[in-house]
NUFI-84605 format. One record per residue (C-alpha): residue number from 1; x, y, z. Coordinates in Angstrom, 1 decimal. Example, Ala and Ser with C-alpha at 12.3 -4.5 7.8 and 13.67 -1.06 7.14 Angstrom:
2
KEVEX    k       X       Y       Z
KEVEX    1    12.3    -4.5     7.8
KEVEX    2    13.7    -1.1     7.1
This chain:
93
KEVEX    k       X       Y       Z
KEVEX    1    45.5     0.5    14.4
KEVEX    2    43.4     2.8    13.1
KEVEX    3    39.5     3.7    12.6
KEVEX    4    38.4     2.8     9.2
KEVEX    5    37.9     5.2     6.6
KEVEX    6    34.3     3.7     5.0
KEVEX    7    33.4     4.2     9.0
KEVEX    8    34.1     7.9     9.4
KEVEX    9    35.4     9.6    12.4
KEVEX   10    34.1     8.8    15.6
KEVEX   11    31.5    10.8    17.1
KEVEX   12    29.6    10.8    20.3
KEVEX   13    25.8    10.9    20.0
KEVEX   14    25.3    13.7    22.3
KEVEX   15    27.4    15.8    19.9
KEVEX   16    24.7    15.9    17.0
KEVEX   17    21.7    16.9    19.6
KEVEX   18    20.5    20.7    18.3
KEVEX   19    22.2    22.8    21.3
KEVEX   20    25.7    22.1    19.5
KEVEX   21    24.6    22.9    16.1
KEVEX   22    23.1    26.1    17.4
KEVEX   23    25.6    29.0    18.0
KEVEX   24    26.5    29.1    21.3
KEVEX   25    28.6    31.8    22.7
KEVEX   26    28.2    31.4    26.3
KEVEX   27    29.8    29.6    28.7
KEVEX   28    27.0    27.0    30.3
KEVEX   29    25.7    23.6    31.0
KEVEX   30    24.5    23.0    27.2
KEVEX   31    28.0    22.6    26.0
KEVEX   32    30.2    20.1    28.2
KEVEX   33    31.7    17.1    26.4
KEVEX   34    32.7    14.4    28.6
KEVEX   35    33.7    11.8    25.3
KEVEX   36    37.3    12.9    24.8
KEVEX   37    37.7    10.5    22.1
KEVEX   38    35.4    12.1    19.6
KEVEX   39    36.7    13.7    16.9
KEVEX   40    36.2    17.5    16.7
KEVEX   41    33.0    18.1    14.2
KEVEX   42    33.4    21.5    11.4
KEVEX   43    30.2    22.7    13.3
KEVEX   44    31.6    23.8    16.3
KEVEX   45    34.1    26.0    14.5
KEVEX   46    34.8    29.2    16.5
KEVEX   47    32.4    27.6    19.6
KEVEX   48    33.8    27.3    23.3
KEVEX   49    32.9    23.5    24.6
KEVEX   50    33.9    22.6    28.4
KEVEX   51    35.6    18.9    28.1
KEVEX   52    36.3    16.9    30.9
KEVEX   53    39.4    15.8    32.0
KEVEX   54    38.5    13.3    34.8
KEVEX   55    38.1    15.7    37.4
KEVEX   56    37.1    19.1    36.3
KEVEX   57    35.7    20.1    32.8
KEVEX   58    38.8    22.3    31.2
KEVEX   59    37.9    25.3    28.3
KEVEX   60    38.5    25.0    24.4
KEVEX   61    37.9    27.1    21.7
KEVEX   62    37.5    25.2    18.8
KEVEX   63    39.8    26.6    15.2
KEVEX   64    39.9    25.3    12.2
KEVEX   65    43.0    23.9    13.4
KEVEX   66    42.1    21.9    15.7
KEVEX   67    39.4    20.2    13.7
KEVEX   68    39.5    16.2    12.7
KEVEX   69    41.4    16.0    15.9
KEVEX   70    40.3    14.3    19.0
KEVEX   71    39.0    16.6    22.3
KEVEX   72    41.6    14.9    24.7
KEVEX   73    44.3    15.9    23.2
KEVEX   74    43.8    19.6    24.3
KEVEX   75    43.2    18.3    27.9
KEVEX   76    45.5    17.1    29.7
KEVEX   77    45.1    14.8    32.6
KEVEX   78    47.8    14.9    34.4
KEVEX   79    49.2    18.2    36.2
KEVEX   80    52.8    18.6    35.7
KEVEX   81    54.9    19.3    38.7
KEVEX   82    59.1    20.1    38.4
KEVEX   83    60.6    17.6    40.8
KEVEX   84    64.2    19.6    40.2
KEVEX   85    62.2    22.8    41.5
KEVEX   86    60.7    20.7    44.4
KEVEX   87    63.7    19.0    45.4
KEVEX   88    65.2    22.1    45.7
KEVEX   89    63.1    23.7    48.1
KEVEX   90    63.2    20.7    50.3
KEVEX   91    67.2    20.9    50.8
KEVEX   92    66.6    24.6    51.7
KEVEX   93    64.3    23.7    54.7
């Protein structure tokens, strides 16, 4: 189901403090996201944010593309190993 329009997209608190609205283009403390279900905001067009993924915060640059959609969808969770490739090395050894 999903969010209700009258409601608006969901947005963390901590992403309408001033250091987002500001124009950041370092990498630093001030910009880590750890809500991955927020929805991207138009202000932090062409910005760099540090979103968690669990275990490590992971880099994205935000384009217009990839606003109105939600920050954990550009992080993944999960690393991806090839169990053909790994299989394969085992029956080598």
């Amino acid at each position: 189901m999903t969010r209700s329009i009258w409601k608006g997209p969901f947005m963390d608190a901590l992403l309408f403090k001033s250091k987002f609205s500001t124009n950041l283009t370092s990498l630093n403390a001030t910009n880590k996201i750890w809500s991955r279900s927020s929805t991207i905001p138009s202000f932090l067009l062409g910005q760099t944010v540090l979103v968690h993924n669990g275990k490590e915060f992971k880099i994205v640059f935000v384009t217009r593309e990839k606003i109105g959609f939600k920050f954990g969808t550009f992080v993944l969770t999960r690393t991806f190993t090839n169990k053909y490739k790994n299989l394969k090395s085992k029956k080598k050894k």
